[in-house]
VOGU-3710 file (C-alpha; in Angstrom, 3 decimals, decimal comma):
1> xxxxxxxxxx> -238,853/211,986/-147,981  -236,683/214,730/-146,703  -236,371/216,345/-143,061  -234,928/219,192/-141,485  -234,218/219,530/-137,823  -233,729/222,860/-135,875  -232,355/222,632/-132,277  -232,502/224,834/-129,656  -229,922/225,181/-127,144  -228,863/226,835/-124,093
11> xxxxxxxxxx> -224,721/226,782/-123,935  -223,523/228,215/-120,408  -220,258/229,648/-120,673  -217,912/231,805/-118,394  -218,901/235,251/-118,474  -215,486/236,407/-119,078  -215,132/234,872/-122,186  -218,795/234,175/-123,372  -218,144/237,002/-126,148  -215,542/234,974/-127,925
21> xxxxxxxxxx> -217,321/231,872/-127,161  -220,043/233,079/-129,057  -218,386/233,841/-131,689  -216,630/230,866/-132,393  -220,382/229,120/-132,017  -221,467/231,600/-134,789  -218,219/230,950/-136,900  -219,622/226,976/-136,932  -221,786/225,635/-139,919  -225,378/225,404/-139,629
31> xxxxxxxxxx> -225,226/227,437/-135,884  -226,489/230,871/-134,818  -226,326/232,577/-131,716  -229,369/234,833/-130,977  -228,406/235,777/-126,985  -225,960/235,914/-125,148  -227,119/237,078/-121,565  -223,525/237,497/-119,462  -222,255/233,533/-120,398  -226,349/232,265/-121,076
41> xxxxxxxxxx> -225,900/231,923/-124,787  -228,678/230,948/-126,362  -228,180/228,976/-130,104  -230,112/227,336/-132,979  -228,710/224,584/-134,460  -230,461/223,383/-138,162  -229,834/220,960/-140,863  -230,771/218,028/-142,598  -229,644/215,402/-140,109  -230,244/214,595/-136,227
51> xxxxxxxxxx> -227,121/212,672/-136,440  -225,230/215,241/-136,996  -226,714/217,541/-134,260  -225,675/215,198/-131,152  -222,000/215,306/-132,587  -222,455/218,791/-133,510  -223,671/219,826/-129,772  -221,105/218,206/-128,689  -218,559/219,423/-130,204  -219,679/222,729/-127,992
61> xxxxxxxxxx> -217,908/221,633/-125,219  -214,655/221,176/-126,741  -215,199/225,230/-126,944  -212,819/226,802/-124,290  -214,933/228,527/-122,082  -217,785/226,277/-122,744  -219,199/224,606/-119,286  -222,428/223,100/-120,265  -224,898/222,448/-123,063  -228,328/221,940/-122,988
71> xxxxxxxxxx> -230,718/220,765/-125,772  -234,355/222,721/-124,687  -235,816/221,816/-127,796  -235,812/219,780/-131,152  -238,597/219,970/-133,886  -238,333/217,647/-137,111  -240,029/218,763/-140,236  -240,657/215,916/-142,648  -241,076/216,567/-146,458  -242,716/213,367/-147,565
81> xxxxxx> -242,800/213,504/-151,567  -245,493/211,153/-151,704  -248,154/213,131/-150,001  -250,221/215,238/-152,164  -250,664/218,758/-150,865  -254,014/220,878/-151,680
//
């Protein structure tokens, strides 16, 4: 059995910097940043493992510029091997 995870997330950042800030969220494995609405930057976070998205969200903060994230959704897709399909 195999899963993949996508996150949403709403980062708030200072407007005066939420351009860089959004790139260095886009520069980061597994991220992408589809608005960015005057320091409302709005990111997708996928994988393979939940575990990794808490320390990966995170990690956001350590962003300068960065002063909040917040997880708005989170949808798990399980690949069980052992169920037949058709």
């Amino acid at each position: 059995m195999s899963e993949f995870n996508v996150c949403g997330v709403l980062v708030m950042a200072s407007p005066t910097v939420s351009s860089g800030v959004a790139d260095q969220l886009n520069a980061l494995d597994g991220v992408e940043v589809h608005a960015n609405d005057n320091g409302k930057i709005i990111v997708t976070v996928e994988g393979p493992n939940d575990k990794n998205f808490a320390t990966k969200i995170s990690e956001f903060s350590n962003i300068k510029g960065v002063l909040s994230t917040s997880l708005v959704y989170h949808e798990i897709d399980v690949d069980d091997a052992n169920t037949l399909i058709g």
